[in-house]
C-alpha positions as CSV (number, residue, x, y, z in Angstrom):
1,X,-8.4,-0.7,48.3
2,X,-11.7,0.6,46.3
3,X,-11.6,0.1,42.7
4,X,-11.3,4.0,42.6
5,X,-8.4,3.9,43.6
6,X,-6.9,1.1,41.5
7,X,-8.3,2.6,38.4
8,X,-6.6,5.5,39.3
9,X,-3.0,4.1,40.1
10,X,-3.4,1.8,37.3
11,X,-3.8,5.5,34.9
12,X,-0.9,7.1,36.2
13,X,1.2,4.2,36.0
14,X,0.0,4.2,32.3
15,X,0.6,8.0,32.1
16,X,4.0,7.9,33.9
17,X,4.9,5.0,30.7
18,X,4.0,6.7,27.9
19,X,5.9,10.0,27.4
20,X,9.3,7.4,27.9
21,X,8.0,5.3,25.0
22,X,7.0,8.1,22.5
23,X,10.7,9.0,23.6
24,X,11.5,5.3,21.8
25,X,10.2,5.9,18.7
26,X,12.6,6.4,15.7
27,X,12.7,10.2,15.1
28,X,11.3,11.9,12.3
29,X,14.2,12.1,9.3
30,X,16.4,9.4,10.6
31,X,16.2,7.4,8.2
32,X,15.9,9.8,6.0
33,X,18.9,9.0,3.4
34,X,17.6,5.5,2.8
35,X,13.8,6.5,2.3
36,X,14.6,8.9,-0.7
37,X,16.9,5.8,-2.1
38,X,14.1,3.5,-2.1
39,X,11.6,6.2,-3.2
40,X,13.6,7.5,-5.9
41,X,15.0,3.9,-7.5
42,X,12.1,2.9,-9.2
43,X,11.5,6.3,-11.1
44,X,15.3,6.5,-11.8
45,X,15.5,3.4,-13.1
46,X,12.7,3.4,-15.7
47,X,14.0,7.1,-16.5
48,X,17.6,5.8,-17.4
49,X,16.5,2.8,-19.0
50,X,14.5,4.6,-21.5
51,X,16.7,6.9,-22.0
52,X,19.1,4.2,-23.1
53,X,16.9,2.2,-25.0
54,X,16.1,5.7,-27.1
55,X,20.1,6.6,-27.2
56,X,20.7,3.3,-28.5
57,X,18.6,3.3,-31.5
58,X,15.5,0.6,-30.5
59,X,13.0,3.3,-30.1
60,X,13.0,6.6,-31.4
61,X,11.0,8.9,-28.7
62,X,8.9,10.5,-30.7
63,X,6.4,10.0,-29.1
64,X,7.2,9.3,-25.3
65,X,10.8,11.9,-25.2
66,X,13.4,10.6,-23.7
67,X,14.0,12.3,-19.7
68,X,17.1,14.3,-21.2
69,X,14.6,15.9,-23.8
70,X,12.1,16.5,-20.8
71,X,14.4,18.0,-18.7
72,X,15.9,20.5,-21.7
73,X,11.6,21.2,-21.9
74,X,11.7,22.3,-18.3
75,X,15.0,24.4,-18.3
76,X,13.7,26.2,-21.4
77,X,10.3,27.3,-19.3
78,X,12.5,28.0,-16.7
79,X,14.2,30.4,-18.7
80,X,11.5,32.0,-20.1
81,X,10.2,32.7,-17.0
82,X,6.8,30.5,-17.8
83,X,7.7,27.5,-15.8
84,X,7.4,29.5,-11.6
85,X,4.2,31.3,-13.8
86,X,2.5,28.5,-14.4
87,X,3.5,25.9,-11.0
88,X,2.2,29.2,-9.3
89,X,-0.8,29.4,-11.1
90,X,-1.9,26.0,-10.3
91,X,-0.5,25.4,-6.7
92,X,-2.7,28.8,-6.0
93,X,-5.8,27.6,-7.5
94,X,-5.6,24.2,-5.4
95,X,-4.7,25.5,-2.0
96,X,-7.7,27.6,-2.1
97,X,-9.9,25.2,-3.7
98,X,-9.0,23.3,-1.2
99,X,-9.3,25.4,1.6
100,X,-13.0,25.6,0.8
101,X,-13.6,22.4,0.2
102,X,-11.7,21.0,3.0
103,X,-13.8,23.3,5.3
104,X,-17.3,22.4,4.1
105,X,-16.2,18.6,4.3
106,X,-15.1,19.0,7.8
107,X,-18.3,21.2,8.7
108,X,-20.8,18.8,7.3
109,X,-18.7,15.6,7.9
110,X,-18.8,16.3,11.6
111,X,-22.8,17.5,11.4
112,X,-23.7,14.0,9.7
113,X,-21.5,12.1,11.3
114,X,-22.5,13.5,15.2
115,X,-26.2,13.5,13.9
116,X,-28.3,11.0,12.9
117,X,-31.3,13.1,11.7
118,X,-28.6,14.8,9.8
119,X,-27.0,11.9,8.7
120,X,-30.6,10.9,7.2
121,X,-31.5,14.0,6.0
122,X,-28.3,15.7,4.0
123,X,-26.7,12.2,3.5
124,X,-28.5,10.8,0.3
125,X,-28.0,13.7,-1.5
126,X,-24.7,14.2,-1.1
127,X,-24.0,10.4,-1.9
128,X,-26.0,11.3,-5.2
129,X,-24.0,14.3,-5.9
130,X,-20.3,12.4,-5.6
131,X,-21.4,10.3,-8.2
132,X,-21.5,12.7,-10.4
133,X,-18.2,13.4,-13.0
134,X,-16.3,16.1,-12.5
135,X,-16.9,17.3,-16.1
136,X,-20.3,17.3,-15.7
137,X,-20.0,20.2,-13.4
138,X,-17.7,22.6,-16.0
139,X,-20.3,23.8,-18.7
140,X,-22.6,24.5,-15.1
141,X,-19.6,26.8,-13.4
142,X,-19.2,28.8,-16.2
143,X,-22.7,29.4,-16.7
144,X,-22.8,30.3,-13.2
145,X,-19.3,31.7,-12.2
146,X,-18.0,32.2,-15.6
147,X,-14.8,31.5,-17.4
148,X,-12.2,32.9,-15.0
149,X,-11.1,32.1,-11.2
150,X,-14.1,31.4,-9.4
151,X,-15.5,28.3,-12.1
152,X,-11.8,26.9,-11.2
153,X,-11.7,27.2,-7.6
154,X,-15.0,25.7,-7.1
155,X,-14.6,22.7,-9.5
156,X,-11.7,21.8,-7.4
157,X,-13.4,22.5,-3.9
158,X,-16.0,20.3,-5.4
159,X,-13.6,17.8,-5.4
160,X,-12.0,18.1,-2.7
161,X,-15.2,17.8,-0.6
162,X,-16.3,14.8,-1.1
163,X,-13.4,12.8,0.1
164,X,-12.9,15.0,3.4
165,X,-16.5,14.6,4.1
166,X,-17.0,10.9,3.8
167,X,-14.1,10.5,5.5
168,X,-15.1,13.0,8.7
169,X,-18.3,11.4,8.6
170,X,-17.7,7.8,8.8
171,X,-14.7,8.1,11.3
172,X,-17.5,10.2,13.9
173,X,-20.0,7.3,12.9
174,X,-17.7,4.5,13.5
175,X,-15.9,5.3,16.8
176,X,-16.0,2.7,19.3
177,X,-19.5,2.7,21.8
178,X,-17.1,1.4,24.3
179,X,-15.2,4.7,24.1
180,X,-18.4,6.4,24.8
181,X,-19.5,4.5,27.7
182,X,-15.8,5.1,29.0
183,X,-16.3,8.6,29.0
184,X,-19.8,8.6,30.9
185,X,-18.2,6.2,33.6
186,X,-15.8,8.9,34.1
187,X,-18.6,11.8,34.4
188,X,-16.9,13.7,31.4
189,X,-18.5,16.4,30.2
190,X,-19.9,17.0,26.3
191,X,-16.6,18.9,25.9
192,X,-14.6,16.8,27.5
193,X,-16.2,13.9,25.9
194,X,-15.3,15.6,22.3
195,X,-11.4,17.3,23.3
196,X,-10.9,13.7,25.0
197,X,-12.3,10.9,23.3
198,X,-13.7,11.6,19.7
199,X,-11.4,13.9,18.3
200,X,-8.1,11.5,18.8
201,X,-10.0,8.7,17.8
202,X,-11.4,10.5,15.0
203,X,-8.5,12.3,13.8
204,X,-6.2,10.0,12.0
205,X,-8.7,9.1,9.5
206,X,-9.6,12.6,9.1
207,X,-6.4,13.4,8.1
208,X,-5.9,10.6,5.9
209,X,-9.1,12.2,4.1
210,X,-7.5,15.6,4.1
211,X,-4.8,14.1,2.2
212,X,-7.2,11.7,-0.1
213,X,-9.0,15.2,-0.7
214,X,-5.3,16.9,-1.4
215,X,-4.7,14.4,-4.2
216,X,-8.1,15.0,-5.7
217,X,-7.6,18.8,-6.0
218,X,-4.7,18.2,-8.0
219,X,-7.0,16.1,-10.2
220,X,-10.1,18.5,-10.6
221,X,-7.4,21.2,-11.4
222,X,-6.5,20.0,-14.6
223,X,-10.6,19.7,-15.5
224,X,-10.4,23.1,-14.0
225,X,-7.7,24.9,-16.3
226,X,-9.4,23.3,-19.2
227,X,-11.7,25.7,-19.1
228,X,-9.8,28.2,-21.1
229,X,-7.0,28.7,-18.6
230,X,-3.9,31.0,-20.2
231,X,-1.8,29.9,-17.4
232,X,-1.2,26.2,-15.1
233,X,0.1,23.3,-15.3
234,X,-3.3,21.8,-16.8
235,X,-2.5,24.5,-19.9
236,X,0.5,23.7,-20.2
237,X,-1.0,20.1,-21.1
238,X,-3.7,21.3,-23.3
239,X,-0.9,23.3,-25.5
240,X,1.1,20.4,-25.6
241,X,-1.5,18.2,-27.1
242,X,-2.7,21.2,-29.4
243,X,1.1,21.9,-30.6
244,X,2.0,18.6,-31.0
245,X,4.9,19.0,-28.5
246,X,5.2,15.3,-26.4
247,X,8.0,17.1,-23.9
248,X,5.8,19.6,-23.0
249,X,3.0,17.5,-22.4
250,X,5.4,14.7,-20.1
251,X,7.3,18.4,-18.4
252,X,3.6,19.4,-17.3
253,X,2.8,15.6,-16.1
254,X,6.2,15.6,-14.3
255,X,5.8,18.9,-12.1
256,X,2.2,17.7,-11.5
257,X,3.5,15.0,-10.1
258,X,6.4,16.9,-8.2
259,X,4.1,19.2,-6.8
260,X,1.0,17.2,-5.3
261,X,3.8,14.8,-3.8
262,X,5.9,18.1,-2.1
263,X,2.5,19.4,-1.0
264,X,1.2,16.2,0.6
265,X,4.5,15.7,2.3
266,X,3.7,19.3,3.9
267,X,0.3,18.4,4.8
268,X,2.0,15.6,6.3
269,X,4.8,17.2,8.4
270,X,2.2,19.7,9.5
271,X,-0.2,17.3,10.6
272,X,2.0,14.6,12.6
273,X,2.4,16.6,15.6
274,X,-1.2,16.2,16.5
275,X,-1.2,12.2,15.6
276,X,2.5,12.3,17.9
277,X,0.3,9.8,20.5
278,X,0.2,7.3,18.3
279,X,2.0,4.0,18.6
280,X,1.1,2.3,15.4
281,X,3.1,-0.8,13.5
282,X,4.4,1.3,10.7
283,X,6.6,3.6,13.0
284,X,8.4,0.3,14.1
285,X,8.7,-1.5,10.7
């Protein structure tokens, strides 16, 4: 029998496995009870302990509020209709600052990481531009943009695109030569070549910048609504420190926190179907 031949039995034996052990993998949510558990316990824990340190007398919480004055914070803004104003306000601003920035990082990811003469030629300067704070680029929006929407959105697609393009980048850069040669032994075309070989073994670091570029957003957003926002999350912070008002300050720091977690689980659960191949250690831990 020609090697042909064996390659090719040996590939569908391979093929005739795989959808039977993808079946084997635990399913998404079952052990989803006991993940929130453990997620939740440490949070929980140092809530309810403070709070019963402050209800006990050894600290007053003045200055850190117990969770039951946080939570009487939120239900207030809820109430006066402020709190879905201002979570909508800043979820908006990301998701399109992100957007954009998740785009260009793709686009020029990909160019540099395919190209070597681009690689070369648009990599040093973009190297020198991360390095550059964040803050450093708000007194330049506004001069440019001004004080409203646009300065915001494109101080957070600033920093959303320098994690998704490193990340595209070194992921096309790195991929295995063997992978390559494999794909030229089977005569596959450029297409093929990309559909088949470099975008699987590209794309779970991709998406694990995607989400590294998520979290940044919900960074640059507060340097974004500092820049005389009347309505956000990142306002909500700047009132609290110019009021004096602690709760307010910890309610803002809390739904930040809410929010960039239910968004990156989305990003998540939208993503994982095109990862489903994968048969990696953590699904089996």
């Amino acid at each position: 029998m020609s090697g042909g031949a064996i390659g090719s039995e040996e590939g569908r034996e391979i093929g005739e496995r795989l959808p039977a052990r993808r079946l084997a993998l635990p399913r998404l949510g079952a052990n989803l009870p006991r993940t929130l558990a453990l997620a939740l316990a440490l949070p929980l824990a140092a809530a309810l302990g403070w709070e019963a340190i402050v209800a006990a007398g050894l600290a007053q919480g003045r200055l850190l509020p117990p969770p039951s004055r946080v939570l009487a914070t939120f239900a207030d803004l809820h109430a006066r209709g402020e709190l879905l104003l201002h979570v909508a306000a800043t979820l908006w601003r990301v998701l399109v600052g992100f957007g954009l920035g998740a785009a260009a990082g793709l686009a020029l990811g990909a160019l540099c990481g395919a190209s070597r003469f681009a690689r070369e030629t648009l990599d040093p300067t973009l190297q020198a531009l991360r390095a550059i704070p964040s803050i450093a680029w708000v007194p330049l929006f506004i001069l440019w943009l001004g004080i409203f929407e646009a300065s915001k959105v494109a101080l957070i697609a600033v920093g959303v695109f320098f994690p998704v393009y490193l990340g595209v980048c070194d992921a096309i850069a790195s991929v295995d030569r063997k992978l390559l040669e494999v794909s030229r032994v089977f005569r596959l075309s450029r297409v093929e070549t990309v559909r088949r070989v470099l975008v699987p073994a590209v794309l779970p670091e991709t998406l694990t910048a995607l989400r590294s570029g998520l979290g940044l957003g919900f960074m640059f957003v507060v340097a974004a609504e500092f820049m005389g926002a009347s309505e956000g999350l990142g306002y909500l912070l700047v009132d609290g420190q110019q009021m004096g008002k602690p709760d307010q300050i910890l309610a803002a720091i809390v739904a930040f926190a809410l929010l960039g977690k239910a968004c990156d689980l989305v990003l998540v659960a939208a993503t994982r179907p095109l990862v489903a191949w994968q048969d990696v250690a953590r699904d089996r831990l």
